[in-house]
Every structure is written in C-alpha cells, then in structure tokens.
N, CA, C and O atoms as a GROMACS GRO file, in nm:
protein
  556
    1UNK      N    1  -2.732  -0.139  -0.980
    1UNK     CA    2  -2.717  -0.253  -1.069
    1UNK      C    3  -2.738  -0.379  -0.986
    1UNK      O    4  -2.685  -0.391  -0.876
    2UNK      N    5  -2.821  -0.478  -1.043
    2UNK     CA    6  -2.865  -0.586  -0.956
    2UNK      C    7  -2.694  -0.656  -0.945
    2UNK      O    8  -2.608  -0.622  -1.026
    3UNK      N    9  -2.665  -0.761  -0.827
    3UNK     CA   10  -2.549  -0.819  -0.766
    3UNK      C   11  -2.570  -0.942  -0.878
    3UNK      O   12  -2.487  -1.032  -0.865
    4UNK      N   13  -2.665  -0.960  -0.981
    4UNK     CA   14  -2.641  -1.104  -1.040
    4UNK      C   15  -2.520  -1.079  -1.189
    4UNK      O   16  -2.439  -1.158  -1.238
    5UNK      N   17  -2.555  -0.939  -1.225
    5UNK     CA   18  -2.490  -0.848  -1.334
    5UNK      C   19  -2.314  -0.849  -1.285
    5UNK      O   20  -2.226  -0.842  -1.371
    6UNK      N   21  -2.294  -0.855  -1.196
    6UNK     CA   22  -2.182  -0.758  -1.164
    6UNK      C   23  -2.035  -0.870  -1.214
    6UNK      O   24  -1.931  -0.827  -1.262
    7UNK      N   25  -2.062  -0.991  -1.189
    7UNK     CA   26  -1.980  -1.125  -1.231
    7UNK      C   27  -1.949  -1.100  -1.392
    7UNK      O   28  -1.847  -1.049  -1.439
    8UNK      N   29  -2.055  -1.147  -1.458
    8UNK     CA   30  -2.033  -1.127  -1.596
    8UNK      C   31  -1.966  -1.022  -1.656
    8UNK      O   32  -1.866  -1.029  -1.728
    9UNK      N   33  -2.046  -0.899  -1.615
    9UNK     CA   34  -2.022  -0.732  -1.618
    9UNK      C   35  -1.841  -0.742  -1.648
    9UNK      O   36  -1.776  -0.722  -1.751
   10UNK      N   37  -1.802  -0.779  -1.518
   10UNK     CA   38  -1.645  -0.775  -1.484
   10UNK      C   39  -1.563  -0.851  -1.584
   10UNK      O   40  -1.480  -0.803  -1.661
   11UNK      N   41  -1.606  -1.006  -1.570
   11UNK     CA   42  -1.550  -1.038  -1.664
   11UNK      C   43  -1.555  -1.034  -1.845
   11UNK      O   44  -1.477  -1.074  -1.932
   12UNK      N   45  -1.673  -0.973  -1.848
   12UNK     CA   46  -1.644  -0.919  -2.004
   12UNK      C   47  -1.565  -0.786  -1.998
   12UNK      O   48  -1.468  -0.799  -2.073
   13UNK      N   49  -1.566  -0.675  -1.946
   13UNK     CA   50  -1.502  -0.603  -1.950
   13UNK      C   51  -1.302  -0.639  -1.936
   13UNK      O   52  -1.205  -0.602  -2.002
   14UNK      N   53  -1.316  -0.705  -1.845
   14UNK     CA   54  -1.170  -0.770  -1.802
   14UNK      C   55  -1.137  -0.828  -2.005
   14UNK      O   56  -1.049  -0.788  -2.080
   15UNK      N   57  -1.227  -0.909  -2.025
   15UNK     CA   58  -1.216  -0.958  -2.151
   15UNK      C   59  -1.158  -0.877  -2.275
   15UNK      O   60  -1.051  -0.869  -2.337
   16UNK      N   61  -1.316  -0.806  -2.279
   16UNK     CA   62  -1.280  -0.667  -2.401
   16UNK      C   63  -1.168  -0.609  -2.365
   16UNK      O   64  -1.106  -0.594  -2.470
   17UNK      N   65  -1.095  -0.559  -2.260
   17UNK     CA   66  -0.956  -0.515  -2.261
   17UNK      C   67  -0.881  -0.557  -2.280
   17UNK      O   68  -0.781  -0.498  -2.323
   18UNK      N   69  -0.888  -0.689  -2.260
   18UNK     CA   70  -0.743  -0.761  -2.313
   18UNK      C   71  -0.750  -0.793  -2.476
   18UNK      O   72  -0.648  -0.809  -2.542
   19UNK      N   73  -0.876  -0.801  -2.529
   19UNK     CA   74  -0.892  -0.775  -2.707
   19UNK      C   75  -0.839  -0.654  -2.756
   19UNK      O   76  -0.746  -0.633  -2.834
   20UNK      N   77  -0.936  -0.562  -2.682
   20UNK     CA   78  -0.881  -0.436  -2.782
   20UNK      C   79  -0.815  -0.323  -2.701
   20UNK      O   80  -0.829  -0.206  -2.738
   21UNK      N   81  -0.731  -0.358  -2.576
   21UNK     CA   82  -0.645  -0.273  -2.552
   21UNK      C   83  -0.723  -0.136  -2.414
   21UNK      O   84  -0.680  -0.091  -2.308
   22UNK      N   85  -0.819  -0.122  -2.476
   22UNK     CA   86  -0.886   0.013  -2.382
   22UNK      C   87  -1.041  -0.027  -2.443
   22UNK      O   88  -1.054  -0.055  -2.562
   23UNK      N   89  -1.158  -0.026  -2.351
   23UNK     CA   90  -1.299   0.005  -2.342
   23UNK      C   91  -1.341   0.140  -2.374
   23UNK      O   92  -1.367   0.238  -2.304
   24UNK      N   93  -1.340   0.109  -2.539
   24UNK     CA   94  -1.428   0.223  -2.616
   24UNK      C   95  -1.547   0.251  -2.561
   24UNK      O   96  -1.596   0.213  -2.454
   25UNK      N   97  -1.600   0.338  -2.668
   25UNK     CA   98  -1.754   0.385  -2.665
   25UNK      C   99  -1.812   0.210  -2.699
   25UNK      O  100  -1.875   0.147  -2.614
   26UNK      N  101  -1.779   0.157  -2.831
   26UNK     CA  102  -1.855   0.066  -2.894
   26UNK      C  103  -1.813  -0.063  -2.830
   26UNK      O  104  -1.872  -0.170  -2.845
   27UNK      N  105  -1.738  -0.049  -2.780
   27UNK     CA  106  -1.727  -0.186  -2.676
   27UNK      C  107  -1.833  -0.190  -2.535
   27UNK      O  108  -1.898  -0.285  -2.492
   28UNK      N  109  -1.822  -0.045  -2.481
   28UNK     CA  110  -1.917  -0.092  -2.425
   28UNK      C  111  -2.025  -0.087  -2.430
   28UNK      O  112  -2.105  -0.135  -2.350
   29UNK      N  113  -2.055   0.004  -2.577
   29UNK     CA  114  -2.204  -0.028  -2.590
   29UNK      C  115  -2.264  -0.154  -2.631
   29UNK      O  116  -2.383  -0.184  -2.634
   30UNK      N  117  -2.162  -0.224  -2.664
   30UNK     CA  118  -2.184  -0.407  -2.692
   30UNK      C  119  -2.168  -0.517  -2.584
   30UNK      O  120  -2.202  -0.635  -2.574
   31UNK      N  121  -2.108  -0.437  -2.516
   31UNK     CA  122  -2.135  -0.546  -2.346
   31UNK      C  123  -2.317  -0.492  -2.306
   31UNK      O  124  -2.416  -0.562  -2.280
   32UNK      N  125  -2.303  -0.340  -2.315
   32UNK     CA  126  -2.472  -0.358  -2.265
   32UNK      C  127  -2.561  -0.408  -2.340
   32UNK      O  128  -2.629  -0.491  -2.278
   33UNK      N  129  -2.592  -0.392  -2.454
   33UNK     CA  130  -2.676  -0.510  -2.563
   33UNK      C  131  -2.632  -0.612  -2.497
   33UNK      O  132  -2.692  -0.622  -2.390
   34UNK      N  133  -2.535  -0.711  -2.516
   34UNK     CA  134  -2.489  -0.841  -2.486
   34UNK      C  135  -2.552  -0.870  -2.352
   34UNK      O  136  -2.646  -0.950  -2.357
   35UNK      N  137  -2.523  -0.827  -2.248
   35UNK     CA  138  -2.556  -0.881  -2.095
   35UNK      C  139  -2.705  -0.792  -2.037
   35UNK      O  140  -2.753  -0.814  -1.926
   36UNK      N  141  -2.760  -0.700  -2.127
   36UNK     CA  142  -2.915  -0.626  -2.106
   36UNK      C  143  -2.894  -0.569  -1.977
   36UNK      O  144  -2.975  -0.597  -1.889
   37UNK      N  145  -2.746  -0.452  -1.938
   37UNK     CA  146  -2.681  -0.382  -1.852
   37UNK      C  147  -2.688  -0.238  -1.945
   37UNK      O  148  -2.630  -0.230  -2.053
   38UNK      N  149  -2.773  -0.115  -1.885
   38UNK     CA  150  -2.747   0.000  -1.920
   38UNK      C  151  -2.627   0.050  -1.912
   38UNK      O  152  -2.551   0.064  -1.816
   39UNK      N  153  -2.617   0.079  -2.032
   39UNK     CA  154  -2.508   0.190  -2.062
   39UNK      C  155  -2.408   0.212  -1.977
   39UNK      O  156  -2.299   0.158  -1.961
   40UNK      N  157  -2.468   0.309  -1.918
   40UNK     CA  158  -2.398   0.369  -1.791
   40UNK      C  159  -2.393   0.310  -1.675
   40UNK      O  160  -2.364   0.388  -1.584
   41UNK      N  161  -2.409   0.209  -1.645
   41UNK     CA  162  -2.376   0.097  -1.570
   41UNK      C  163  -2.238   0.009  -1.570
   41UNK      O  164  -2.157  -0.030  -1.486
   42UNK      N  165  -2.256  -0.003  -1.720
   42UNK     CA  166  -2.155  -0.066  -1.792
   42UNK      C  167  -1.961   0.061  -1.769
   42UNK      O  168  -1.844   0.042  -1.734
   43UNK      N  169  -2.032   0.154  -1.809
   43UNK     CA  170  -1.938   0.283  -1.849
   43UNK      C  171  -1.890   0.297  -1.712
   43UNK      O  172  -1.771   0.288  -1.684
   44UNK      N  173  -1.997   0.323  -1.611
   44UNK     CA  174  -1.965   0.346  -1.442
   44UNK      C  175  -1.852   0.264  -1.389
   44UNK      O  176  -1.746   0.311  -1.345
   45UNK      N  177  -1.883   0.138  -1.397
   45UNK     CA  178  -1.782  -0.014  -1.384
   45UNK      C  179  -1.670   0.030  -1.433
   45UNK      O  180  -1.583   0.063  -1.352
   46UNK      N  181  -1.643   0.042  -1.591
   46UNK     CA  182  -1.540   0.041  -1.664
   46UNK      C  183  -1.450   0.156  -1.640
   46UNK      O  184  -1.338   0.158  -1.690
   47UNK      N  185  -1.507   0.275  -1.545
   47UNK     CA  186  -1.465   0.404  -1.506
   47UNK      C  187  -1.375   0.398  -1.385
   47UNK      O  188  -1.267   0.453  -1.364
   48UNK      N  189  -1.458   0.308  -1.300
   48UNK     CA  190  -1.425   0.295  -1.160
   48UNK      C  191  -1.272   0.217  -1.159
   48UNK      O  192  -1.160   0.267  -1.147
   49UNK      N  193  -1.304   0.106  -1.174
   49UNK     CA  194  -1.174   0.032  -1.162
   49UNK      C  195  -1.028   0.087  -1.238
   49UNK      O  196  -1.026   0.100  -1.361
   50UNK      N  197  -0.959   0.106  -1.190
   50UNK     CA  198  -0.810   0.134  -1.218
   50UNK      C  199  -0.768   0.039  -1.283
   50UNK      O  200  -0.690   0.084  -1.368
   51UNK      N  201  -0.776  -0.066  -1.290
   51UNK     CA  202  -0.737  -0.195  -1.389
   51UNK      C  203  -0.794  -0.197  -1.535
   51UNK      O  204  -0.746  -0.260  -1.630
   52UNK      N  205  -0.914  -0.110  -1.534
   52UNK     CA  206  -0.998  -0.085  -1.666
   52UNK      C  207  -0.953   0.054  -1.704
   52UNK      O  208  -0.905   0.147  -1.639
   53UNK      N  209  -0.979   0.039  -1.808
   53UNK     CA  210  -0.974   0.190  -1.900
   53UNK      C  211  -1.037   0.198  -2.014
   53UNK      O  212  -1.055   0.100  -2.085
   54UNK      N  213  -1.081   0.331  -2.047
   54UNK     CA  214  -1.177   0.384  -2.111
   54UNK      C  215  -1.099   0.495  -2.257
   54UNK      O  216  -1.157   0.551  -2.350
   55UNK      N  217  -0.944   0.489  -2.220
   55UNK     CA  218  -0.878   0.560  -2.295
   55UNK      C  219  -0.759   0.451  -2.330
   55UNK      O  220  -0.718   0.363  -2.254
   56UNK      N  221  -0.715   0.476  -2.455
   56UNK     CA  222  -0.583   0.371  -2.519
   56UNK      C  223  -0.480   0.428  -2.396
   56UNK      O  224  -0.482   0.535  -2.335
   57UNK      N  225  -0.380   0.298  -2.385
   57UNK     CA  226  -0.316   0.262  -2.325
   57UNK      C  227  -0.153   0.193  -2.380
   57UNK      O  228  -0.148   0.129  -2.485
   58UNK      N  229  -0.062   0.210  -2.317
   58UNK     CA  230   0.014   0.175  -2.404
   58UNK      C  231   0.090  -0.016  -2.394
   58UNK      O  232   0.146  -0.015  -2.284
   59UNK      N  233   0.104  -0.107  -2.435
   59UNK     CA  234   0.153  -0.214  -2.463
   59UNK      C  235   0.150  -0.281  -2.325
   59UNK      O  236   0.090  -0.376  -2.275
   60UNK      N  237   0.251  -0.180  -2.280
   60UNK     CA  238   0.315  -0.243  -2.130
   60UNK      C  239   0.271  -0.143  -2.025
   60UNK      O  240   0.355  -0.060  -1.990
   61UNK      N  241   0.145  -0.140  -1.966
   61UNK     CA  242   0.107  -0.078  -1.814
   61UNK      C  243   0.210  -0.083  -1.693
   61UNK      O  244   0.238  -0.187  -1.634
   62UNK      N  245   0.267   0.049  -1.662
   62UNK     CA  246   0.329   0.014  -1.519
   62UNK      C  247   0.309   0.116  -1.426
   62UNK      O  248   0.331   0.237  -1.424
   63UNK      N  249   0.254   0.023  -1.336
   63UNK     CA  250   0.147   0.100  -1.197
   63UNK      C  251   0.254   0.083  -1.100
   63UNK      O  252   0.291  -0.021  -1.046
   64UNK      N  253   0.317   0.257  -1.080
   64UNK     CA  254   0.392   0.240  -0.952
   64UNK      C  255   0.272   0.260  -0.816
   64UNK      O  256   0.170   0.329  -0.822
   65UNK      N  257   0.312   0.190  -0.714
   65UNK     CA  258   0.229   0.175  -0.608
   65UNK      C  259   0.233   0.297  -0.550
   65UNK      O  260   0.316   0.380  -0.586
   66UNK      N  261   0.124   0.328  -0.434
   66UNK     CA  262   0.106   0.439  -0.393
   66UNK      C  263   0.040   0.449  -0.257
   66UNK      O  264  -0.014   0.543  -0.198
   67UNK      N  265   0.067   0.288  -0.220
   67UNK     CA  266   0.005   0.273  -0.077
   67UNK      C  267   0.138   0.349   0.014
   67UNK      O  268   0.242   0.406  -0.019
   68UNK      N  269   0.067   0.313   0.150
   68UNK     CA  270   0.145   0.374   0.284
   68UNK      C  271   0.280   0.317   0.283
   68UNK      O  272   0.377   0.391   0.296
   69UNK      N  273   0.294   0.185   0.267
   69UNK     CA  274   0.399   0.104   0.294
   69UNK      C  275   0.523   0.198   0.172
   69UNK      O  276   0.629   0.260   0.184
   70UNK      N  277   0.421   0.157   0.047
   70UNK     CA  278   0.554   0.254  -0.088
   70UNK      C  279   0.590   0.368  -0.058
   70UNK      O  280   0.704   0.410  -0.078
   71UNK      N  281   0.488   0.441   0.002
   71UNK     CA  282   0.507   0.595   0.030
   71UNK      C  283   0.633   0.603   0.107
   71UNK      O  284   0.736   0.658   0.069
   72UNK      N  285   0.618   0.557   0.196
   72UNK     CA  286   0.688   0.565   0.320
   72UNK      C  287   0.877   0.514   0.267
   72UNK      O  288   0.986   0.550   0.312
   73UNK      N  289   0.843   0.427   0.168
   73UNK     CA  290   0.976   0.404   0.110
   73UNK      C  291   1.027   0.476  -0.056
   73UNK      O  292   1.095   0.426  -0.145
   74UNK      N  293   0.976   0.579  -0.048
   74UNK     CA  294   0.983   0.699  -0.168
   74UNK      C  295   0.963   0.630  -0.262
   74UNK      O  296   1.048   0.588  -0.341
   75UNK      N  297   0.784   0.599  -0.262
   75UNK     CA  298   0.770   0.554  -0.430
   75UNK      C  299   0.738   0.635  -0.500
   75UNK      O  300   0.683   0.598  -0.604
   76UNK      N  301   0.765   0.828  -0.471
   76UNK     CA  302   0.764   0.912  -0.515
   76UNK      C  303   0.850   0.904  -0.637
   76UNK      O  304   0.814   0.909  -0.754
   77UNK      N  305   1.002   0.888  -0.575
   77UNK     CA  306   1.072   0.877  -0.644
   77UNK      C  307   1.134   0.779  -0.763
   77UNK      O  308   1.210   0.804  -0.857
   78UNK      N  309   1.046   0.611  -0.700
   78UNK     CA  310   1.026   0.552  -0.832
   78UNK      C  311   0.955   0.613  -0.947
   78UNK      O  312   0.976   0.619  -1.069
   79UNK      N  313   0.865   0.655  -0.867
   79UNK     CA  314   0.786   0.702  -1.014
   79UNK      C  315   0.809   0.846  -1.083
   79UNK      O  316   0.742   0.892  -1.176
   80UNK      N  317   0.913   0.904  -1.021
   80UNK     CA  318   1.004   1.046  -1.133
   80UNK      C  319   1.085   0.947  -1.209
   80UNK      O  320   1.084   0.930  -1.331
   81UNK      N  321   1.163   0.876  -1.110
   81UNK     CA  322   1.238   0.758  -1.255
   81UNK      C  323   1.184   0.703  -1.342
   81UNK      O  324   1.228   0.708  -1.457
   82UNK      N  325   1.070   0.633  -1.307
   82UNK     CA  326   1.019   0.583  -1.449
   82UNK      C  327   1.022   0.695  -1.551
   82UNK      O  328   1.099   0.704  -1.646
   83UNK      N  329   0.924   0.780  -1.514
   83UNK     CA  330   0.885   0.901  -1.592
   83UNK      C  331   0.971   0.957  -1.650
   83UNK      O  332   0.949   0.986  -1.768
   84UNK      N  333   1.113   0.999  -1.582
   84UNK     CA  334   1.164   1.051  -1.660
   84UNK      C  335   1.303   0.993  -1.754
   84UNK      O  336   1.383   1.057  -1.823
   85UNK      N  337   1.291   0.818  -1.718
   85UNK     CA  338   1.379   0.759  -1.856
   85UNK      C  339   1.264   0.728  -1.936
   85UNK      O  340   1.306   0.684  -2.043
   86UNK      N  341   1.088   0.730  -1.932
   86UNK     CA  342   1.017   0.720  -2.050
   86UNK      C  343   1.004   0.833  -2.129
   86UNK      O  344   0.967   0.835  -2.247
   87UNK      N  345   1.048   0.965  -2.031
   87UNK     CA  346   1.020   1.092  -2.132
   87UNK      C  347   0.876   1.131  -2.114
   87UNK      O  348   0.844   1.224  -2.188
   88UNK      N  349   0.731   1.060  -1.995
   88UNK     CA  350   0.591   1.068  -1.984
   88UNK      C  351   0.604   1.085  -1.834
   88UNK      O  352   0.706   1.075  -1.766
   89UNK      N  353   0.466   1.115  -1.794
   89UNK     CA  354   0.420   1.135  -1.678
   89UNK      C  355   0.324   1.041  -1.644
   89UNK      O  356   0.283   0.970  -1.736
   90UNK      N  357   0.278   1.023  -1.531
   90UNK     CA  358   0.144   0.964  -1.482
   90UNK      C  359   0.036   0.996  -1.562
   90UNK      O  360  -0.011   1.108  -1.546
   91UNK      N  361  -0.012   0.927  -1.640
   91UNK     CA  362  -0.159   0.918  -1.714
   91UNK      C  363  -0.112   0.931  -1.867
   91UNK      O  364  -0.183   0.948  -1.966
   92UNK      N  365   0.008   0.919  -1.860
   92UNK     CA  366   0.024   0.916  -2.037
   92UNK      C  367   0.079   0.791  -2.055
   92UNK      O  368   0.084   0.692  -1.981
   93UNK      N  369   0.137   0.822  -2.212
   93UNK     CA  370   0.180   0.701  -2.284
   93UNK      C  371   0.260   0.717  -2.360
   93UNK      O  372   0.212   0.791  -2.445
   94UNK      N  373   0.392   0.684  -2.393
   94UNK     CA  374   0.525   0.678  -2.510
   94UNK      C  375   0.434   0.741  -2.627
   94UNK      O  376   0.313   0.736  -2.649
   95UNK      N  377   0.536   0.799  -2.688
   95UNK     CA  378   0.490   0.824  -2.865
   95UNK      C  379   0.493   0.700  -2.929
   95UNK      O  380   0.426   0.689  -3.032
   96UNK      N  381   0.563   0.596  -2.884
   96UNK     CA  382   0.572   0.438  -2.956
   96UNK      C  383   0.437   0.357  -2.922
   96UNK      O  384   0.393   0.266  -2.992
   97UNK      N  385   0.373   0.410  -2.795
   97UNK     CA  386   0.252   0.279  -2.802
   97UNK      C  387   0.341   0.243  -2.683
   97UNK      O  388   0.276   0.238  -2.579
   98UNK      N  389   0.466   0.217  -2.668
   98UNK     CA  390   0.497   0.126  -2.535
   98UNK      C  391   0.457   0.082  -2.442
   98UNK      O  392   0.412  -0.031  -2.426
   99UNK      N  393   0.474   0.201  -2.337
   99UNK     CA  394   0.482   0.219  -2.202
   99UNK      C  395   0.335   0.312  -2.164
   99UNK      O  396   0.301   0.406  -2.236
  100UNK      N  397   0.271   0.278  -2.063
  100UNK     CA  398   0.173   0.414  -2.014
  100UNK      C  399   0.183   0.376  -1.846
  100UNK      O  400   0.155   0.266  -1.799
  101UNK      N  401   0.221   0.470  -1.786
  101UNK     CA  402   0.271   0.564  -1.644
  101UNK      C  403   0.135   0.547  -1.556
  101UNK      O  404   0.041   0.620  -1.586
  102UNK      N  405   0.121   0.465  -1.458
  102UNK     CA  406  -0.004   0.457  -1.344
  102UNK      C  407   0.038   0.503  -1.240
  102UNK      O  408   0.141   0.440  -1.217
  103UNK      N  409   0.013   0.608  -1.124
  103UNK     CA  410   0.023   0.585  -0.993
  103UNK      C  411  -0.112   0.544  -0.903
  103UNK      O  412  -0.212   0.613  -0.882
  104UNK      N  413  -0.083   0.413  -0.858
  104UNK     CA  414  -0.202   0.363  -0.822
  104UNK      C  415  -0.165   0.342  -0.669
  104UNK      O  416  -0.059   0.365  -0.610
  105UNK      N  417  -0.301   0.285  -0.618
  105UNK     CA  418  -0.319   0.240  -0.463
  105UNK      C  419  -0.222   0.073  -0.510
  105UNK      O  420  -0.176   0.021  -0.612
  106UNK      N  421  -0.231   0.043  -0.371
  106UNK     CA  422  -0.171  -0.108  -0.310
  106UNK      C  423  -0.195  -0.215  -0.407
  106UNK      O  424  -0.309  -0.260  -0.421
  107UNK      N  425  -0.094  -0.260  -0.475
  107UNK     CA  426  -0.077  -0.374  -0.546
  107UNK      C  427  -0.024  -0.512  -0.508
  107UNK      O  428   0.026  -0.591  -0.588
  108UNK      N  429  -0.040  -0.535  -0.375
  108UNK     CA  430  -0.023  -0.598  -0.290
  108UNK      C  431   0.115  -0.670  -0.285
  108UNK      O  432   0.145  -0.781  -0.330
  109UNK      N  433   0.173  -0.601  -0.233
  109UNK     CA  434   0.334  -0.593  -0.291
  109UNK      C  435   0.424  -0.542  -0.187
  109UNK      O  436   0.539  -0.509  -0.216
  110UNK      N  437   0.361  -0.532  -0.021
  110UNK     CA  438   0.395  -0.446   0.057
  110UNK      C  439   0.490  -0.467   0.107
  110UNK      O  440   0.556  -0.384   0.168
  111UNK      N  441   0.535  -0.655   0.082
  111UNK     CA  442   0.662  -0.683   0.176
  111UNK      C  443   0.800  -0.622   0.092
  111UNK      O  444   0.905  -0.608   0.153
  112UNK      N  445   0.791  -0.595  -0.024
  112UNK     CA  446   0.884  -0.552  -0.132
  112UNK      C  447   0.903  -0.400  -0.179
  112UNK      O  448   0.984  -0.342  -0.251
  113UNK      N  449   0.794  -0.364  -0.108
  113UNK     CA  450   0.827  -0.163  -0.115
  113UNK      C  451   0.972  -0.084  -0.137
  113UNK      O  452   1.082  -0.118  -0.090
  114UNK      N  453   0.953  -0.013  -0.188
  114UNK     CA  454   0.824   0.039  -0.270
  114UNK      C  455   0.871  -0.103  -0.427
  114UNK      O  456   0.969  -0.171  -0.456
  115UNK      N  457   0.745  -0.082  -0.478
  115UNK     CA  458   0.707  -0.188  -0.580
  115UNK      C  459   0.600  -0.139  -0.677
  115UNK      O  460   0.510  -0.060  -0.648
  116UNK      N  461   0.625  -0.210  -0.827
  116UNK     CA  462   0.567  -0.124  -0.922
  116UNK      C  463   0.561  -0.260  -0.954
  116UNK      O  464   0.622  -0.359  -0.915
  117UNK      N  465   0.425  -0.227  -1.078
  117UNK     CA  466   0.385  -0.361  -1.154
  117UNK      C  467   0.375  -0.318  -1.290
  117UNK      O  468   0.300  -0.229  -1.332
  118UNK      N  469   0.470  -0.401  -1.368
  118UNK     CA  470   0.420  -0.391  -1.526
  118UNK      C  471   0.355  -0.534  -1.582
  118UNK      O  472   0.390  -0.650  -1.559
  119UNK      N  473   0.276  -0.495  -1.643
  119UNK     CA  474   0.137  -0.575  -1.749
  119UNK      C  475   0.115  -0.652  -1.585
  119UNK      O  476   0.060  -0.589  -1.495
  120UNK      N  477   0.170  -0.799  -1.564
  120UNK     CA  478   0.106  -0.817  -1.460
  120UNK      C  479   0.270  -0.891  -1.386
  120UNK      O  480   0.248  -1.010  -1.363
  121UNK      N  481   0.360  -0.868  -1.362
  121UNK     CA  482   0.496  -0.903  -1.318
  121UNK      C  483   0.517  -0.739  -1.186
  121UNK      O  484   0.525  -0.618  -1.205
  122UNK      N  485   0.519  -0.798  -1.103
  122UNK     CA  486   0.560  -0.724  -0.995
  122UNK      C  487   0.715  -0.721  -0.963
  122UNK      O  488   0.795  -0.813  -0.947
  123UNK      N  489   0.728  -0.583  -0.958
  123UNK     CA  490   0.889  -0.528  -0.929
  123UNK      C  491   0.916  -0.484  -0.804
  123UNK      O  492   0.836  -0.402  -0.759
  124UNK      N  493   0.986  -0.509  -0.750
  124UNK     CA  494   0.986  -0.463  -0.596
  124UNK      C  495   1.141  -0.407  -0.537
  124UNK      O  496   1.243  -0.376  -0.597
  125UNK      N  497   1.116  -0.410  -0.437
  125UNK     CA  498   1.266  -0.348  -0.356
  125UNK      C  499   1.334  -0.228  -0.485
  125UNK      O  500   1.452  -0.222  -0.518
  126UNK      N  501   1.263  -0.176  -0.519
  126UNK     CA  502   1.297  -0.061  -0.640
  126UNK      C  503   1.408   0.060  -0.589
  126UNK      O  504   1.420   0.118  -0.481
  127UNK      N  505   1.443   0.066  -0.650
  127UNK     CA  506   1.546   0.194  -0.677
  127UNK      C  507   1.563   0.274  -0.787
  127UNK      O  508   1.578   0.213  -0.893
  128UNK      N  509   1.565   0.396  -0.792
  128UNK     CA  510   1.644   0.487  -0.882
  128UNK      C  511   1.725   0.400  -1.028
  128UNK      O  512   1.702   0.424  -1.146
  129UNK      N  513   1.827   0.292  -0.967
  129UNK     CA  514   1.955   0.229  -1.029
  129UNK      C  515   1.886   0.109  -1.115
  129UNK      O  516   1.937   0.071  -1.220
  130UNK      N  517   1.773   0.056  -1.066
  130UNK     CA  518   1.731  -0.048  -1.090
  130UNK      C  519   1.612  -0.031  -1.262
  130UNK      O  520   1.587  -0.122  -1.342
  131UNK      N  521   1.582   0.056  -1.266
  131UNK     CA  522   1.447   0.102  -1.319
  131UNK      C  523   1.474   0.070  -1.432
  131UNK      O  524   1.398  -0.006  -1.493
  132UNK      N  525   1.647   0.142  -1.519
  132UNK     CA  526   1.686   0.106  -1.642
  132UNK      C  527   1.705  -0.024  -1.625
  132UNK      O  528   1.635  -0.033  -1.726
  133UNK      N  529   1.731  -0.133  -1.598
  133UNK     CA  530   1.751  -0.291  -1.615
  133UNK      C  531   1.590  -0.305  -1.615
  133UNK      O  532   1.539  -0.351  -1.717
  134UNK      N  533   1.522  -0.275  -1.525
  134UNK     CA  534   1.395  -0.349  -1.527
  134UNK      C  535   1.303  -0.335  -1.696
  134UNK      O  536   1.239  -0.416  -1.763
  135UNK      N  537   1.340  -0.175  -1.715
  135UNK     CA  538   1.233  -0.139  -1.823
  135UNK      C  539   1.315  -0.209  -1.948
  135UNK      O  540   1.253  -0.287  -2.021
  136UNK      N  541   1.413  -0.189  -1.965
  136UNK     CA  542   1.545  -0.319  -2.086
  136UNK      C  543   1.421  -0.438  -2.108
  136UNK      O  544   1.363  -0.469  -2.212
  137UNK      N  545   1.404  -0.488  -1.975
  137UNK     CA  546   1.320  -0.623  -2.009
  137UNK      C  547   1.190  -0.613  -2.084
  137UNK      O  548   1.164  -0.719  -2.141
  138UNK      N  549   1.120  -0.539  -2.098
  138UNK     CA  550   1.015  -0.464  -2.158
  138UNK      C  551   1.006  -0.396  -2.316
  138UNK      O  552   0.899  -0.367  -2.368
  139UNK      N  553   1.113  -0.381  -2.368
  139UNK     CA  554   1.155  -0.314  -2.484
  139UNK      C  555   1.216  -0.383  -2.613
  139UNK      O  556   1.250  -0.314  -2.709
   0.00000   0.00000   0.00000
C-alpha cells in the first residue's frame, strides 16, 4: 500500500469505529470506494491493529496489559479478576453489550504495573481488591 494512503486509511478507520462500534464488511467496503484503497488493504489495516476491530465489541473495552513490566507484576491475575467478576474471558463480551475482555501488549502504563485500560482511562497499580471499585465506575 503506497505510504500516502496509510494517514487517511487510519484515520477513517479510527473514525468508522467510533460511529459504529466495530469495522464491518460494509464499512470497510466504503472506506475503499471512499479513499480508492483495495479491499484488502483496507481489511489488512483494520485486522492488524488491536485498537481496531472487525467484530462487535462491547460499550466499555478493557485491555489488561501484557507487557514485561505487567507480567512480571501478575497481570495474569488482573485479568482472571476482571474475567471472572464479568462472568467473560479474553475476546468476549457481557450478554449486556457492556464490557469486552482484551489482553494486549504495552499500553504505556509501565510506571503503574500491572495496568489495564478501559475505553481510554488507564488503571494502574491494580489488584485483585481494586477491580470491583474500578468496574462500579463503568456500570
């Protein structure tokens, strides 16, 4: 894909997600009409990035981290807590639409490990104890 595409590309996609939630089929077959970006160019982009998605999603995204720094401070175990006061796992989503479960790379959050991010509010110095107050704020 030529480097002049890739600006626009991003930010319509960044766009269309925040309209309709997740990058359908017909969304992105309307960014490639719109910006004269094949298909699968478009789809490739929208695949790659962890910030994009291609499947519904629920209200409130929360990406527990999964870099070295979290690891190292059991963001294993943040993320069984989340999971298991939402009742979901990593890659799903509430029966309500709520909540949908990320374990992602470095959210640049390292001085606060382990640290999770919902929609775009970063949580940090996490615990087990903490998870029910945090997700309260969310609901």
């Amino acid at each position: 894909m030529p480097g002049r595409y890739r600006e626009p590309l991003l930010i319509s996609l960044k766009q269309a997600q925040e309209e309709h939630f997740c990058l359908t089929r017909e969304v992105i077959i309307e960014i490639s009409r719109s910006l004269g970006v094949p298909v699968s160019d478009v789809f490739g982009v929208a695949s790659f990035y962890s910030f994009l998605s291609t499947k519904p999603r629920g209200s409130n995204i929360i990406r527990v981290c999964g870099s070295v720094a979290c690891y190292l401070k059991k963001s294993h175990m943040i993320l069984e807590s989340v999971a298991d006061k939402l009742g979901i796992r990593p890659g799903e989503t509430t029966a309500d639409g709520r909540f949908s479960i990320e374990f992602t790379n470095c959210i640049g959050a390292c001085d606060t490990a382990p640290a999770m991010l919902i929609n775009h509010d970063v949580h940090g110095n996490l615990t087990p104890r903490k998870i029910s107050r945090i997700l309260k704020l969310y609901t």
